[in-house]
C-alpha positions as CSV (number, residue, x, y, z in Angstrom):
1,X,8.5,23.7,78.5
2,X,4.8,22.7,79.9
3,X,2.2,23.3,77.2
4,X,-1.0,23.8,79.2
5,X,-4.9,23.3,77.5
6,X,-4.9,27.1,77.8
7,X,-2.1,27.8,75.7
8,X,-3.2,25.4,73.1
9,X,-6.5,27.1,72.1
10,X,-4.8,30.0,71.9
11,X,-4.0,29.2,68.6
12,X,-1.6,26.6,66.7
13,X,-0.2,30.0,64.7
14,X,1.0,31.3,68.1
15,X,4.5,32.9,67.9
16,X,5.8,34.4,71.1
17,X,7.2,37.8,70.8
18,X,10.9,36.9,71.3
19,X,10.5,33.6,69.0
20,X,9.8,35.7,65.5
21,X,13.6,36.5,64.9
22,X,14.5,32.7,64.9
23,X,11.0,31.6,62.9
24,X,12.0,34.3,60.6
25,X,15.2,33.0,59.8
26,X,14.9,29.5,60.1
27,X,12.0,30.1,57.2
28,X,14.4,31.7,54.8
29,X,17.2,28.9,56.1
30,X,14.8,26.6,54.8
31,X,13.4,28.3,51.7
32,X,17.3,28.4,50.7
33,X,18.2,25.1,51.4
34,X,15.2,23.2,49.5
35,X,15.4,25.9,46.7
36,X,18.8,25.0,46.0
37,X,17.7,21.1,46.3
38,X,14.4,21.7,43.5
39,X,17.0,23.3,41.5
40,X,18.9,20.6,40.7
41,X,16.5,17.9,41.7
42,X,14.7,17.4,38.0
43,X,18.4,17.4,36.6
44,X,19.3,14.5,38.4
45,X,15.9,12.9,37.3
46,X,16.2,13.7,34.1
47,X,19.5,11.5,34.2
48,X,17.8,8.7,36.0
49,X,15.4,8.7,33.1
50,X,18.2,8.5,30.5
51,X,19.6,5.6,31.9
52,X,16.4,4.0,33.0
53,X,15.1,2.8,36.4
54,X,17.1,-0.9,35.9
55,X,20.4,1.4,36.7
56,X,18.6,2.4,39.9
57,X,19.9,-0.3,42.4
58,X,23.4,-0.1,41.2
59,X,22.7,3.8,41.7
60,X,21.6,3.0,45.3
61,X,24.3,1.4,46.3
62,X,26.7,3.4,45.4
63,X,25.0,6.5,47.6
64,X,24.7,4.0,50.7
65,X,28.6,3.6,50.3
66,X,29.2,7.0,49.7
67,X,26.5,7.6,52.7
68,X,28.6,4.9,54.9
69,X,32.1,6.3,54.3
70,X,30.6,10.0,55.3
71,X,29.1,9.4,57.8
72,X,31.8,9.0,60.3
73,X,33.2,12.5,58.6
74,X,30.0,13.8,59.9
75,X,30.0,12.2,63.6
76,X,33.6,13.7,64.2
77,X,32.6,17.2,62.8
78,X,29.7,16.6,65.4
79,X,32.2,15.4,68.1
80,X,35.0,18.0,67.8
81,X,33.3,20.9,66.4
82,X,30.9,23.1,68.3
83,X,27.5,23.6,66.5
84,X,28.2,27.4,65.0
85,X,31.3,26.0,63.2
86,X,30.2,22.2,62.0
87,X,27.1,23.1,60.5
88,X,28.7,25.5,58.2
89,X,30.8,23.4,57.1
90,X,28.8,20.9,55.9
91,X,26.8,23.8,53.4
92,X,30.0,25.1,52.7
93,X,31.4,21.6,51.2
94,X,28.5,21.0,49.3
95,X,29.0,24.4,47.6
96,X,32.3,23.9,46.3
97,X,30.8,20.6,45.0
98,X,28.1,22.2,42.9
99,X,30.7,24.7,41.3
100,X,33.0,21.5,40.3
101,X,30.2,20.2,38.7
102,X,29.5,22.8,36.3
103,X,32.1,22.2,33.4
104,X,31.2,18.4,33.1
105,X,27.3,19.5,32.4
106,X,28.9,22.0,29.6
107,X,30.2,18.5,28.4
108,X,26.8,16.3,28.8
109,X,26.2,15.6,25.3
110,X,29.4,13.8,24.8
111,X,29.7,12.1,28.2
112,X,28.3,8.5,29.3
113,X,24.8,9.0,30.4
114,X,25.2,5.9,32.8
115,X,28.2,7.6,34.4
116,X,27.5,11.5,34.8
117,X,23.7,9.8,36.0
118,X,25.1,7.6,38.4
119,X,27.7,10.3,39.6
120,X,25.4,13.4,39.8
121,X,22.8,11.1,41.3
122,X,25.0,10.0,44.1
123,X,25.9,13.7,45.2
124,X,22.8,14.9,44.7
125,X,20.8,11.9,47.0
126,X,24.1,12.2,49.3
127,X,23.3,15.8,49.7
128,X,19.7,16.1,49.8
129,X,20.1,13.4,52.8
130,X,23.0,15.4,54.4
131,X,21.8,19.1,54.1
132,X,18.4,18.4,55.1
133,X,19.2,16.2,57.9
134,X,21.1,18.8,59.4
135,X,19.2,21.5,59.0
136,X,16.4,19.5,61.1
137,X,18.8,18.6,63.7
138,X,19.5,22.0,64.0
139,X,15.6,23.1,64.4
140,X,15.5,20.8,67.1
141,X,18.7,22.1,69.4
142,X,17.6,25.8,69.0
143,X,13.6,25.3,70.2
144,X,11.6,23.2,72.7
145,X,9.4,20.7,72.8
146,X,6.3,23.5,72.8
147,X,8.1,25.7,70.6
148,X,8.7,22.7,68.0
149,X,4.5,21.7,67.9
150,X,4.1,25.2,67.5
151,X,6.5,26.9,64.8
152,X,7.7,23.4,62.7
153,X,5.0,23.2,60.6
154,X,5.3,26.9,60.0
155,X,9.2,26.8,59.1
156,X,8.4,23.6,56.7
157,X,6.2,26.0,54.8
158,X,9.1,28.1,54.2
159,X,10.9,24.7,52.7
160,X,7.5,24.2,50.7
161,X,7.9,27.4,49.2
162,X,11.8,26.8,47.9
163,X,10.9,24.3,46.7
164,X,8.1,25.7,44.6
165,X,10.1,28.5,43.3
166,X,13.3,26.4,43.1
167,X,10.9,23.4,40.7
168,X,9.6,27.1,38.6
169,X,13.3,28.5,38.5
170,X,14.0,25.1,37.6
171,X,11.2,24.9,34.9
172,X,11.6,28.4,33.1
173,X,15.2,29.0,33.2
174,X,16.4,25.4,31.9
175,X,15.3,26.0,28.4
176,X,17.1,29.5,28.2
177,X,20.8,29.7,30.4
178,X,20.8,25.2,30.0
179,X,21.1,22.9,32.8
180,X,24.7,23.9,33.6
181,X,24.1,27.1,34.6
182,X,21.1,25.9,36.6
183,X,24.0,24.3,39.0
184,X,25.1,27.7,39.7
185,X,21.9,28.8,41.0
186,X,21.7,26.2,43.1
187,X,24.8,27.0,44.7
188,X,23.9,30.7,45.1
189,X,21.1,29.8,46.9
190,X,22.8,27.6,49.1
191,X,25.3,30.1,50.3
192,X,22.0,32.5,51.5
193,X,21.9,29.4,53.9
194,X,24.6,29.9,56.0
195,X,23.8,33.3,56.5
196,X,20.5,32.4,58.5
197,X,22.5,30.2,60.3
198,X,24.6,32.6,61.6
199,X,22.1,34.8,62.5
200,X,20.1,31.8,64.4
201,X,23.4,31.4,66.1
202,X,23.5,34.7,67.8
203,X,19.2,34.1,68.6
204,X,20.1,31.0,70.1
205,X,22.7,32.5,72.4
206,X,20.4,35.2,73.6
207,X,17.7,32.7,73.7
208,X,19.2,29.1,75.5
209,X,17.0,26.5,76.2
210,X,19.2,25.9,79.2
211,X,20.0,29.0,81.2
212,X,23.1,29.4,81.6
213,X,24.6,27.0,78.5
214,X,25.3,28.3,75.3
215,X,25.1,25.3,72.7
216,X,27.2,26.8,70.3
217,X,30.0,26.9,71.8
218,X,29.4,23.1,73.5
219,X,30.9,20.4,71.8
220,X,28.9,17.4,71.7
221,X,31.9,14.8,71.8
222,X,31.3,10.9,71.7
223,X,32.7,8.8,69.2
224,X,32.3,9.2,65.8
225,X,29.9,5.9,65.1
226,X,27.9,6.6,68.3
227,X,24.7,7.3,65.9
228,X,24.5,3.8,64.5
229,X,25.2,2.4,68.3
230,X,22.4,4.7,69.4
231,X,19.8,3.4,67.3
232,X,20.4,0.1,67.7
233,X,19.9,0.7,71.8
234,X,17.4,2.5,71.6
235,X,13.5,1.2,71.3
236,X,12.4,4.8,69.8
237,X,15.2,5.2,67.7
238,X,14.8,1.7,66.2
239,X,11.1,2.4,65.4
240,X,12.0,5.9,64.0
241,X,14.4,4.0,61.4
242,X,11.7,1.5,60.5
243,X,9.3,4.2,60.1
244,X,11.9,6.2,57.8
245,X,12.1,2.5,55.8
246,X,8.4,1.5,55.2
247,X,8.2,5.7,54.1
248,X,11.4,4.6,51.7
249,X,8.8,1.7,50.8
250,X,6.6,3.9,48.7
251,X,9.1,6.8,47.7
252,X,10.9,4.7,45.6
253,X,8.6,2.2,44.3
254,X,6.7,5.4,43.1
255,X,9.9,7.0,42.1
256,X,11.2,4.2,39.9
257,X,7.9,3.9,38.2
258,X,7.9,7.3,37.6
259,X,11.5,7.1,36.2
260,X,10.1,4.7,33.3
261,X,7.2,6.3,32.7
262,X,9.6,9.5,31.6
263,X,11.8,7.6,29.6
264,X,9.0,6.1,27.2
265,X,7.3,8.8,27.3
266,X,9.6,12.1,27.0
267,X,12.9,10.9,25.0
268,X,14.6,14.6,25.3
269,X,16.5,15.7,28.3
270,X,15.4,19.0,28.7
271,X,11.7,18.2,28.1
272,X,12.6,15.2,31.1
273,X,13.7,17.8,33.0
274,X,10.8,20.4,32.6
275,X,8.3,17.3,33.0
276,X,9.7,16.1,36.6
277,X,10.2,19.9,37.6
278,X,6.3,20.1,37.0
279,X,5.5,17.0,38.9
280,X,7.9,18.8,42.0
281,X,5.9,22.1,41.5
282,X,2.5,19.9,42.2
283,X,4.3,18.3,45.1
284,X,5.1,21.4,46.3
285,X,2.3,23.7,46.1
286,X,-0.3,20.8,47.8
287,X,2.6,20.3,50.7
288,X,2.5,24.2,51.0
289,X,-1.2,24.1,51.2
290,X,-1.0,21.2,53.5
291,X,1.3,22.9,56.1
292,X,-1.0,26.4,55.9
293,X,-3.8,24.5,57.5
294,X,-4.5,20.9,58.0
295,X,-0.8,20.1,59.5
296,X,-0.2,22.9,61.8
297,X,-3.7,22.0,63.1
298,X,-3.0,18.3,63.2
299,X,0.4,18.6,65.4
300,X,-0.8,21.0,67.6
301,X,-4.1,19.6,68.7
302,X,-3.4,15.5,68.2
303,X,0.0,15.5,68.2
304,X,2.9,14.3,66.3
305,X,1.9,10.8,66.1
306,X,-0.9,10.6,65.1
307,X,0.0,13.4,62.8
308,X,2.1,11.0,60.9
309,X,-0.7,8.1,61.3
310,X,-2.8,10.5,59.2
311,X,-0.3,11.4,56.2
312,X,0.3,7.4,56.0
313,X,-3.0,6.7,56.3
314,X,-3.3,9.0,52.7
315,X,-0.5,7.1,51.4
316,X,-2.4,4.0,51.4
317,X,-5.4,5.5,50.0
318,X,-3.9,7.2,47.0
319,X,-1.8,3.5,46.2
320,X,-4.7,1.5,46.2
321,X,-6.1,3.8,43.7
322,X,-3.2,3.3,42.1
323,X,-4.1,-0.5,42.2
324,X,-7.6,-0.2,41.9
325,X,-7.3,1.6,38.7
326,X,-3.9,0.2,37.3
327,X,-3.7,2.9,34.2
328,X,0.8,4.2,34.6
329,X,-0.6,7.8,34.0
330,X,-1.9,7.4,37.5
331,X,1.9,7.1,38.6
332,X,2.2,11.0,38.7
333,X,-1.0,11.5,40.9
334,X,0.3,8.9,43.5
335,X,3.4,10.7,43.8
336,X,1.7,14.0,44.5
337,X,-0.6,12.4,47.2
338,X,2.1,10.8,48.5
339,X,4.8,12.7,48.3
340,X,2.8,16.1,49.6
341,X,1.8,14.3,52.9
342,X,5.1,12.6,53.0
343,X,6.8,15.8,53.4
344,X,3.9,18.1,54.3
345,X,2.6,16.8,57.2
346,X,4.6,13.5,58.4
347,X,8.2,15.0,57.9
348,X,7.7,18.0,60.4
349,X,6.0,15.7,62.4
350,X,8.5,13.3,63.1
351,X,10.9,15.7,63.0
352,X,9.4,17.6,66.2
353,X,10.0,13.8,68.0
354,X,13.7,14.3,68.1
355,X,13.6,17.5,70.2
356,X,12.4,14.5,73.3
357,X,15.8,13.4,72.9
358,X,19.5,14.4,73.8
359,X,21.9,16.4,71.6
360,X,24.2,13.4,70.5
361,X,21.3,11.4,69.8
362,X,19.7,14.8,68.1
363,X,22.7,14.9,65.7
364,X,24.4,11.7,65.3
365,X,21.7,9.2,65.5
366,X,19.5,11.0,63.5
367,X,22.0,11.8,61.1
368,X,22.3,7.9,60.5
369,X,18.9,7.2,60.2
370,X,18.1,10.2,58.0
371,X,21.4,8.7,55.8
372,X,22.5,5.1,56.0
373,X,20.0,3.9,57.0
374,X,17.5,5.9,54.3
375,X,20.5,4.9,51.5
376,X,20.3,1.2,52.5
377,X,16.6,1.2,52.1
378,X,16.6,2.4,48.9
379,X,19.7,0.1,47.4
380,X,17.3,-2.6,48.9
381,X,14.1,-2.0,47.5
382,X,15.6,-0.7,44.3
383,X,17.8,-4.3,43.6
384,X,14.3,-6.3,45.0
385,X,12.4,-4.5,42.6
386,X,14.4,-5.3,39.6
387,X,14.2,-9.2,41.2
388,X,10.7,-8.7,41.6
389,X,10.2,-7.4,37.3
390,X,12.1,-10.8,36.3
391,X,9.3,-12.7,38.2
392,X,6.4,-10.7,36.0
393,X,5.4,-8.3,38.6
394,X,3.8,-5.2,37.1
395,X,2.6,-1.6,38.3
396,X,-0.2,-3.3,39.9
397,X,1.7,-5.6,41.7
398,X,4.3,-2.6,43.1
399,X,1.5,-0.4,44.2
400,X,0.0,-3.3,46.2
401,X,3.2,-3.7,48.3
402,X,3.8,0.1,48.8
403,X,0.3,-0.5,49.8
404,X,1.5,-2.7,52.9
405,X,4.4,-0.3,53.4
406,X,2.0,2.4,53.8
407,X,0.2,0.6,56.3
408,X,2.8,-1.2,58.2
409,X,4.3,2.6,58.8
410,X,0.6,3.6,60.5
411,X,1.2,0.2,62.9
412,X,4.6,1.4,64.2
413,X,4.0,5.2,64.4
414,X,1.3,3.9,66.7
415,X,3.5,1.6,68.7
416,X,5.7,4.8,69.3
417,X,3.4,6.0,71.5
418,X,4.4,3.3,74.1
419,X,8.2,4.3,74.1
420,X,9.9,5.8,76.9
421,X,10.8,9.4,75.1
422,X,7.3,9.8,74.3
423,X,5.5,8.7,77.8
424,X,7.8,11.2,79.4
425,X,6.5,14.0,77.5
426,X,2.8,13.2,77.2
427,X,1.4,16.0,78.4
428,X,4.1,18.4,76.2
C-alpha cells in the first residue's frame, strides 16, 4: 500500500478507522508478552550474578544449542501448521514451562546456584528470543508496509509498558509472595497472550492484506531449515543478521559488566533481584518515552533506516562516556542509553523491514536470526570476553570495542539502503 507525501503530514499517530481493533489488541498482546518476560527477567539476573559473569559463555552456549535443536521444531510448526494454530502453540509451551519451574524455586536455597542459573537462564534467553520473535513476525503478516511505519512504534509502546509494570510487579511483589510465586505471574500473564491473538485472528480475516487469501488458514510449507538457507542467500537478510550481531556487541558486553558489578556490590539474591528490576524499570520508562515521541516521528518521516542509524548512533555516544569517564557505576547509565534506543526506537524499526519480505522468509528466516544466530553471538562474545580479561583488558578497554560495534552497526544499516527489498519499496 502507496504512502503518498499527503498522507504523511497527516500525522505519524494516524490510525485508520478499521485498523484500531487490531492496534488495540496487538498493544495488550504486547503489554502481555514483555510483562510476563520483566517478570521473570531480574530472577534470571539475579542468578547470573550469583554465579558471576565468568559462567556466562558456558551459559551462552548452552542457549545457542538449545536455540539450534528448536529451531527446526519451530520451522515445521511454521511449515505444517497454519498461522492461527502454530503461534499458539508456541505461548502455550512456554506456559507449561513456567509452571514446572515453580517447585525447584521453592527449593533455591538448597540447590546449585551454577545449575538452577545456567538452567533458568537457558529457558528464559530461549524464550525471550522465541516469544518475542514471534510475536514480531506476527505484526508483520497482519499489516502493510504503510500500516507498519504507522502503528509499530505505537504497539512497541504497549511492550514498553509491560515491561514497566512487569520490572514494578517484579520489584514490589518479590520481597512479599518470593520469587517462586513471581513465576506464576509470569505465566498468567502470558496466557492473556493468546487471547489477543485470537482475536487478531478473526481482524486479520476480515481485514487480508490480499483480497481474497486468508493467511490463517495458509500454510507456509518449505522445509524446516529454510530460515538459515534464506539468510545466507539473501544480501538483506545477511545484513539484518550482522546488524542483530554488532547490537549483540554492546548488549552483552554491557550486560556482563553489569552482571559483576551486582555480584560485588549486592551479595543477597533478593536485593540482586530488586536492583536489576530497577535498572529494567529505567530502561523501560525512557524506551516508553522514546516510542511516545521521537520514534514514531523518526520512522514515519525518515524512515526505518535511518531510524536505526540514529539509536546506534546514541549507542556510541553513551559508550564512549562510558570510556571517557571509566568509573563501573557508569555501567548502569550505559545500559539505560543503550538499551532504551536499542529497543525503543531501533527494534520497531527493523522490525517494520521484514514486512518488504515474503511470509517464509517473514517467519523462518527471521526466526533464525532473531534466535541462532542472536544465541551464537552471545556464546561468542561472552567466551572472547573471558579471553579478552586473561589478557588484562578492563571496563575501559570493553566499552571501547562496544564502541566499534556501535558504529560498525550505523555502516551496515546504511548499506541496507542499497538492497533489493528496500529499493523496491522506496517510496513506501
Amino acid at each position: 500500500m502507496a504512502t503518498s507525501t499527503t498522507e504523511q503530514q497527516r500525522g505519524f499517530f494516524r490510525v485508520e478507522s478499521a485498523e484500531w481493533p487490531a492496534l488495540l489488541l496487538s498493544f495488550a498482546y504486547f503489554f502481555c508478552v514483555l510483562g510476563s518476560y520483566y517478570v521473570m527477567r531480574p530472577v534470571r539476573e539475579q542468578l547470573v550474578a550469583a554465579a558471576g559473569s565468568t559462567s556466562l559463555p558456558s551459559f551462552y552456549l548452552a542457549t545457542f544449542l538449545v536455540t539450534l535443536a528448536l529451531t527446526p521444531i519451530y520451522g515445521a510448526l511454521v511449515a505444517r501448521f497454519p498461522r492461527k494454530r502454530f503461534v499458539p502453540i508456541v505461548y502455550a509451551f512456554f506456559i507449561l514451562c513456567l509452571i514446572a519451574f515453580i517447585p525447584f524455586f521453592e527449593l533455591q536455597g538448597q540447590l546449585n546456584p551454577k545449575v538452577l542459573g545456567g538452567v533458568f537462564f537457558v529457558w528464559v534467553s530461549v524464550f525471550n528470543l522465541f516469544v518475542v520473535a514471534v510475536f514480531w513476525s506476527f505484526m508483520a503478516d497482519i499489516f502493510t508496509v504503510d500500516q507498519s511505519h504507522r502503528l509499530f512504534s505505537v504497539i512497541s509502546i504497549g511492550g514498553g509498558l509491560g515491561a514497566i509494570g512487569g520490572s514494578l510487579l517484579a520489584g514490589s511483589l518479590v520481597g512479599h509472595i518470593g520469587i517462586a510465586k513471581l513465576l506464576a505471574v509470569s505465566a498468567g500473564l502470558l496466557g492473556c497472550s493468546i487471547a489477543c491473538i485470537a482475536g487478531l485472528v478473526v481482524w486479520s480475516r476480515r481485514n487480508p492484506i490480499e483480497k481474497g487469501v486468508d493467511r490463517n488458514e495458509v500454510v507456509i510449507g518449505g522445509g524446516m531449515l529454510a530460515g538459515a538457507r534464506q539468510v545466507f542467500a539473501s544480501p538483506f537478510l545477511r545484513s539484518m543478521a550482522l546488524l542483530l550481531l554488532l547490537g549483540d556487541g554492546v548488549g552483552t558486553v554491557l550486560y556482563a559488566l553489569q552482571a559483576d558489578y551486582a555480584k560485588t556490590h549486592f551479595p543477597d539474591g533478593i536485593a540482586r533481584t530488586e536492583f536489576f528490576a530497577h535498572i529494567d524499570l529505567a530502561i523501560n520508562i525512557t524506551q516508553t518515552v522514546l516510542q511516545l515521541s521521537l520514534t514514531p516521528w523518526v520512522l514515519t518521516r525518515l524512515g526505518p533506516v535511518i531510524a536505526v542509524i540514529a539509536a546506534d548512533a546514541v549507542k556510541v555516544a553513551g559508550l564512549l562516556l562510558l570510556v571517557l569517564v571509566g568509573n563501573p557505576a557508569l555501567i548502569a547509565v550505559a545500559l539505560v542509553a543503550t538499551r532504551s534506543f536499542a529497543y525503543g526506537m531501533e527494534k520497531p524499526s527493523s522490525d517494520s523491514l521484514y514486512t518488504r519480505v515474503d511470509r517464509e522468509e517473514r517467519y523462518k528466516a527471521k526466526g533464525f536470526i532473531d534466535t541462532a544466530v542472536w544465541r551464537l553471538g552471545d556464546f561468542t562474545i561472552a567466551l572472547a570476553m573471558n579471553g579478552l580479561r586473561g589478557l588484562g583488558v578492563t571496563t575501559t578497554g570493553f566499552a571501547c570495542l562496544a564502541t566499534f560495534a556501535a558504529g560498525g552497526a550505523c555502516w551496515t544499516a546504511w548499506r541496507l539502503r542499497g538492497t533489493r527489498e528496500l529499493a523496491a519499496h522506496a517510496n513506501r
